[in-house]
N, C-alpha and C positions, 0 to 999 in steps of 0.2 A: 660152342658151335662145332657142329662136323666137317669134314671137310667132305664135298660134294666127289661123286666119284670115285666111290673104293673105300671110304672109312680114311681110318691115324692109324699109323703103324711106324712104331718107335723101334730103334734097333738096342738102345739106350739100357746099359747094364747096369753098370756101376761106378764108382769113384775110384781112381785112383794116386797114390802121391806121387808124384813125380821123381821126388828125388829117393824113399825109404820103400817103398810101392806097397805100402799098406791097403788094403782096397777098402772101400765104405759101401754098404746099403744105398737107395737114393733117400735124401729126408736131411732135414734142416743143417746146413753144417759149413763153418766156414772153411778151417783148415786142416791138416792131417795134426794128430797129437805130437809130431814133431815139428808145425808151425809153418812147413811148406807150404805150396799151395794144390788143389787139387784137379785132378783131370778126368772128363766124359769119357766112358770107353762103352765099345757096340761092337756088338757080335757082327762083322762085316760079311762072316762067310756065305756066300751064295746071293749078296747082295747086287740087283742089277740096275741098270739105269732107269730101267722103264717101272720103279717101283717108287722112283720120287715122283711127286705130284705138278699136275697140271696146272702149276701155278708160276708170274711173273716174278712175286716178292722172296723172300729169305726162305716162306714158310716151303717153297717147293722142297725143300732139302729135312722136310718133318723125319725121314727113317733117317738122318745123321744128328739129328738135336732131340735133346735130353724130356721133351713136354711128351707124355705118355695119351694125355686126351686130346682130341680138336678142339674140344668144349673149354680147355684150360688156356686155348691159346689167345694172349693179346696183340691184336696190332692193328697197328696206323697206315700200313702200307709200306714198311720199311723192307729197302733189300730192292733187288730190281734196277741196282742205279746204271746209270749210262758208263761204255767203256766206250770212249774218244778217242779216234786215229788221231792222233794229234798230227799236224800240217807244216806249223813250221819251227816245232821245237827239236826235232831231228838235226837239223842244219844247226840250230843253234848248239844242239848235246854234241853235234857228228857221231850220231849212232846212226843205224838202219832204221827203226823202228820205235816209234814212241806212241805209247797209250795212255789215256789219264783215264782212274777210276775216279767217278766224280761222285765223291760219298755227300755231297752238298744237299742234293735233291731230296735225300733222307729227313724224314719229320723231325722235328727240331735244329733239322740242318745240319747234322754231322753224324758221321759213323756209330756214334754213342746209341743211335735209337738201335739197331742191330744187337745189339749186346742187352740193351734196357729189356727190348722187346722180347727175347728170351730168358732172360732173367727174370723178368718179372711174371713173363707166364710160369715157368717153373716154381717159382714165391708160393702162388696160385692154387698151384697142383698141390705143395706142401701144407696148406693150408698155411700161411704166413700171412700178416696182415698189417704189418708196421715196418715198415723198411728206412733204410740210411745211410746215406751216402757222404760221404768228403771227397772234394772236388776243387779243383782249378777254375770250372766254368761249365763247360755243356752236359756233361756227368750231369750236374743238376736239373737240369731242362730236361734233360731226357728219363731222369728216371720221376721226374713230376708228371711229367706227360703219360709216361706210361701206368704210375700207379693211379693215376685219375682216372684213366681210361678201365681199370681190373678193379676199381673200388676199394685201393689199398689206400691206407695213411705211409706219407712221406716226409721223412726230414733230411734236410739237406745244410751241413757246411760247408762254407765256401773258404776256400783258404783267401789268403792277403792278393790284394792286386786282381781278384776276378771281374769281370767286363760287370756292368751293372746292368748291361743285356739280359744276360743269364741270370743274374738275381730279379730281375722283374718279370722275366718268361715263367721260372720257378713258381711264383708267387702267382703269378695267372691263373696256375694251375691247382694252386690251393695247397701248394706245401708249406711245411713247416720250416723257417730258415733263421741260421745264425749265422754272420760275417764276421769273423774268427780275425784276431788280429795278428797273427802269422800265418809262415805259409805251411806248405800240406802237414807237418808231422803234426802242428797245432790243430788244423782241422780233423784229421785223423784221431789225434785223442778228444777230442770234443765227443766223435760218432761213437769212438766205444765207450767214454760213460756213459750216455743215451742208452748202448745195447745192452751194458753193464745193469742200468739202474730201472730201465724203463721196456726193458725186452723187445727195443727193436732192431732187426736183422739186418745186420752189415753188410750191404750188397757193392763195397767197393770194388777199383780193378784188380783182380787175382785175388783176391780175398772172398768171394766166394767161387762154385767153379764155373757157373753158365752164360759169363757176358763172354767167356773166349767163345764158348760156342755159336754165337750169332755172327760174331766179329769174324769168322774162320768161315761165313760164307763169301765173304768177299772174294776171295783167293777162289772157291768153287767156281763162281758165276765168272771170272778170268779165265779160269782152266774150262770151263764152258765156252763162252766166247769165241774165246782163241783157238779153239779145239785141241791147246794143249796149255801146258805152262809153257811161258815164258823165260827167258835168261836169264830176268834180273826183275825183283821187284821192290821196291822203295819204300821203305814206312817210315813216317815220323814218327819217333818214341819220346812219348814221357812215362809214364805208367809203361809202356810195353805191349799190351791186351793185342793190339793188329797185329807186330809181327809174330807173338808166339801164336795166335789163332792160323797165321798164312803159316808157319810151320807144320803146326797139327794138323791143316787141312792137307798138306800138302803128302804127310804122311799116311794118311786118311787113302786117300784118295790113289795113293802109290800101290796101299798095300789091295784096294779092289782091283784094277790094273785099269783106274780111269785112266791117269795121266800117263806119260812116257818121260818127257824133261822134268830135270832133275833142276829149280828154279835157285839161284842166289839170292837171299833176301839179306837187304841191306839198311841201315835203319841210321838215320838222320839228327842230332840235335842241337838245343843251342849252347853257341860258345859259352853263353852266362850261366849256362846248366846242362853240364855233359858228363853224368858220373857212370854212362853206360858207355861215352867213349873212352873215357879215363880210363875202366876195367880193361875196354877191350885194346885199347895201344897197348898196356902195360903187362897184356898177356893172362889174367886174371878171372876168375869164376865167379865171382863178384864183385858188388859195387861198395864204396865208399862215399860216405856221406858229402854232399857238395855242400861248400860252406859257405859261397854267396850268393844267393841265383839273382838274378839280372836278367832278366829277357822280357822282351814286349810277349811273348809266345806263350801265353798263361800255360795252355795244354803240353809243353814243354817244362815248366816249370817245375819237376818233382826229382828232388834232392836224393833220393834214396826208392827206387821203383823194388815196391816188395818183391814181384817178381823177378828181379835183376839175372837170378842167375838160369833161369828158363829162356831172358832175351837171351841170354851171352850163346845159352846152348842153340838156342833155335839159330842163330848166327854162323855157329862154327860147326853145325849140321850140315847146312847147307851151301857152305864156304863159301859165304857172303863177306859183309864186315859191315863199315860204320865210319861216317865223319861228323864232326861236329861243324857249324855254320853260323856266321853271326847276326843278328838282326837285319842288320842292314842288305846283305845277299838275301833275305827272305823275303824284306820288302820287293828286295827290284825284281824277285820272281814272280811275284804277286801281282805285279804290273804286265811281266813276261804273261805270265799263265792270261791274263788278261784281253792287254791288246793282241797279243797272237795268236791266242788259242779260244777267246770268246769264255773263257772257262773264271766262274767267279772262286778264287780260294782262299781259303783263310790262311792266314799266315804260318801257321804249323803245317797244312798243306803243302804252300806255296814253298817249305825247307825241303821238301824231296826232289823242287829242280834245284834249285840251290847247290843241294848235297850230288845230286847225279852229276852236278858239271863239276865237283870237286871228285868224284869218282872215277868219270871219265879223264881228268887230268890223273888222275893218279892210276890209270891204266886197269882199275878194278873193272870196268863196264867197258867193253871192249864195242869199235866201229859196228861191226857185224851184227851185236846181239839185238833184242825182242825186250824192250824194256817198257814196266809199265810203274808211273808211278801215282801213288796213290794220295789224292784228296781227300782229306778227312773233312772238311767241312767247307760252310759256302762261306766267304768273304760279306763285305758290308751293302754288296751290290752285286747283281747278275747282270754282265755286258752280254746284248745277245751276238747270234753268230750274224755273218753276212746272209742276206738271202739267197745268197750261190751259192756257198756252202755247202758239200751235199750232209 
């Protein structure tokens, strides 16, 4: 399809490594020949505001993302989501200003369709036709959803412990599924002898390069919003994908001279599985293997985030940082986000207030600031708001 009004017009050059800065062609390709992972780059220069599109979803931001056709592009409607003055979580953080991105409303209900939906258009464009994923949980939903929707075949592992939500959503959808009896490195190696034996393309997180690019419009549609960035912004990391995307957008966006603030991004996870706080207390460029995970927080549950050393940098960029949080504080914010805020979140969500109130005791997130933290997906129920409410 075209896009109504002016045509597609991609800014969208090339690939390159992040950490060796090898560049690539655009066309079929996981990672740089040195194993890193790789990045979108666009000729930014002369780029102005009134050149992105007349649209609500992700797709308005077509000259920052990698899809070359209108014709290639798939979507549900994802992107668009609501930013939330939040009412009475100020008082509760003693910040000035609280915002919730409520990634919930998103098709399959979490931030995953954002990255699916670009990624898979882009598949598309390569002419790619079998795709796979290893995953925690909504990874699977979301990239079932979307290669159903593009007419691609999907398979999906699920590591140990995934909601059987997400395996029966999957499966709605018509993918192909195996429940791996460990967690991610077992599912992970399930996916690549699949890609090994059976030629299909690995589209996990940072393993190939276009879910950063969906996932990095959140941070836009924020820096929209707000008519700038913010102080401080909060991701929950398991994989990582959010905060190095609100990095790169951030960078993006600095070097057209959208934004002015320079945002701390701070990234959240669980006590049972923290090998990205581990790195970053101990001062480190990388992660080490976590050798027990334990958490209810499936989307937290990843032992070793391929990306590790992209979160660590997008962190100490932006001279943020990071706490880890236990089960139990993400429940009772989940309840918070809830009855206070009207806001239904899933429990990986619901660890970015958790983590802001261990931030602001730790003087990281100071009274004053503009903080917004981010929901990645909806919880088991939407409480709605009051009808006063504005």
């Amino acid at each position: 399809m075209s896009e109504e009004g002016g045509g597609w017009k991609t800014r969208f050059t090339h690939l390159e490594c992040f950490s060796c800065g090898k560049n690539y062609r655009p066309r079929p390709i996981n990672v740089c020949t040195c194993g890193k992972p790789l990045l979108a780059r666009y000729d930014l220069r002369n780029l102005e505001r009134d050149e992105l599109l007349g649209r609500r979803d992700l797709w308005r931001y077509a000259p920052l993302l990698p899809v070359a056709k209108g014709e290639n592009m798939v979507t549900l409607g994802e992107g668009g989501t609501p930013l939330t003055r939040a009412e009475k979580l100020p008082g509760i953080l003693g910040v000035k200003e609280v915002f919730v991105k409520d990634e919930g409303v998103n098709p399959t209900g979490t931030f995953k369709a954002r990255g699916m939906a670009v990624a898979v258009s882009k598949a598309k464009e390569l002419g790619l036709t079998k795709l796979a994923v290893a995953t925690t949980g909504s990874a699977g939903s979301g990239l079932s959803a979307y290669a159903r929707e593009a007419g691609l075949t999907a398979f999906i592992a699920f590591a140990k412990g995934t909601s059987p939500v997400h395996i029966r959503t999957s499966k709605s959808y018509g993918a192909e599924i195996k429940i791996c009896k460990g967690f991610m490195p077992d599912a992970i190696a399930a996916v690549q002898k699949l890609c090994d034996d059976e030629g299909y393309f690995n589209i996990a997180t940072m393993r190939e390069p276009y879910r950063v690019e969906g996932k990095k419009t959140i941070t836009m549609e924020i820096a929209e919003e707000l008519g700038d960035l913010p102080n401080a912004i909060v991701f929950p990391v398991g994989g990582g994908t959010g905060i190095v995307a609100g990095w790169k957008a951030w960078l993006e966006m600095k070097e057209l001279g959208w934004v002015e603030n320079d945002p701390r991004l701070y990234f959240v996870q669980a006590q049972g599985c923290a090998p990205v706080y581990a790195a970053w207390r101990d001062g480190k460029d990388k992660c080490e293997m976590w050798p027990d995970v334990r958490t209810k927080a499936h989307g937290l549950a990843i032992p070793k985030p391929f990306a590790d050393e992209l979160i660590l940098r997008s962190v100490k960029e932006t001279k943020g940082g990071g706490v880890a949080v236990s089960d139990e504080e993400m429940i009772v914010s989940m309840k918070e986000f809830a009855e206070q805020e009207g806001i239904s979140a899933c429990i990986e969500g619901a660890a970015t207030l958790a983590g802001a109130k261990e931030l602001v005791k730790q003087g990281l997130i100071r009274s004053d600031d503009r903080v917004v933290l981010v929901n990645t997906g909806i919880g088991r129920t939407r409480i709605p708001r009051p009808a006063s409410s504005p």
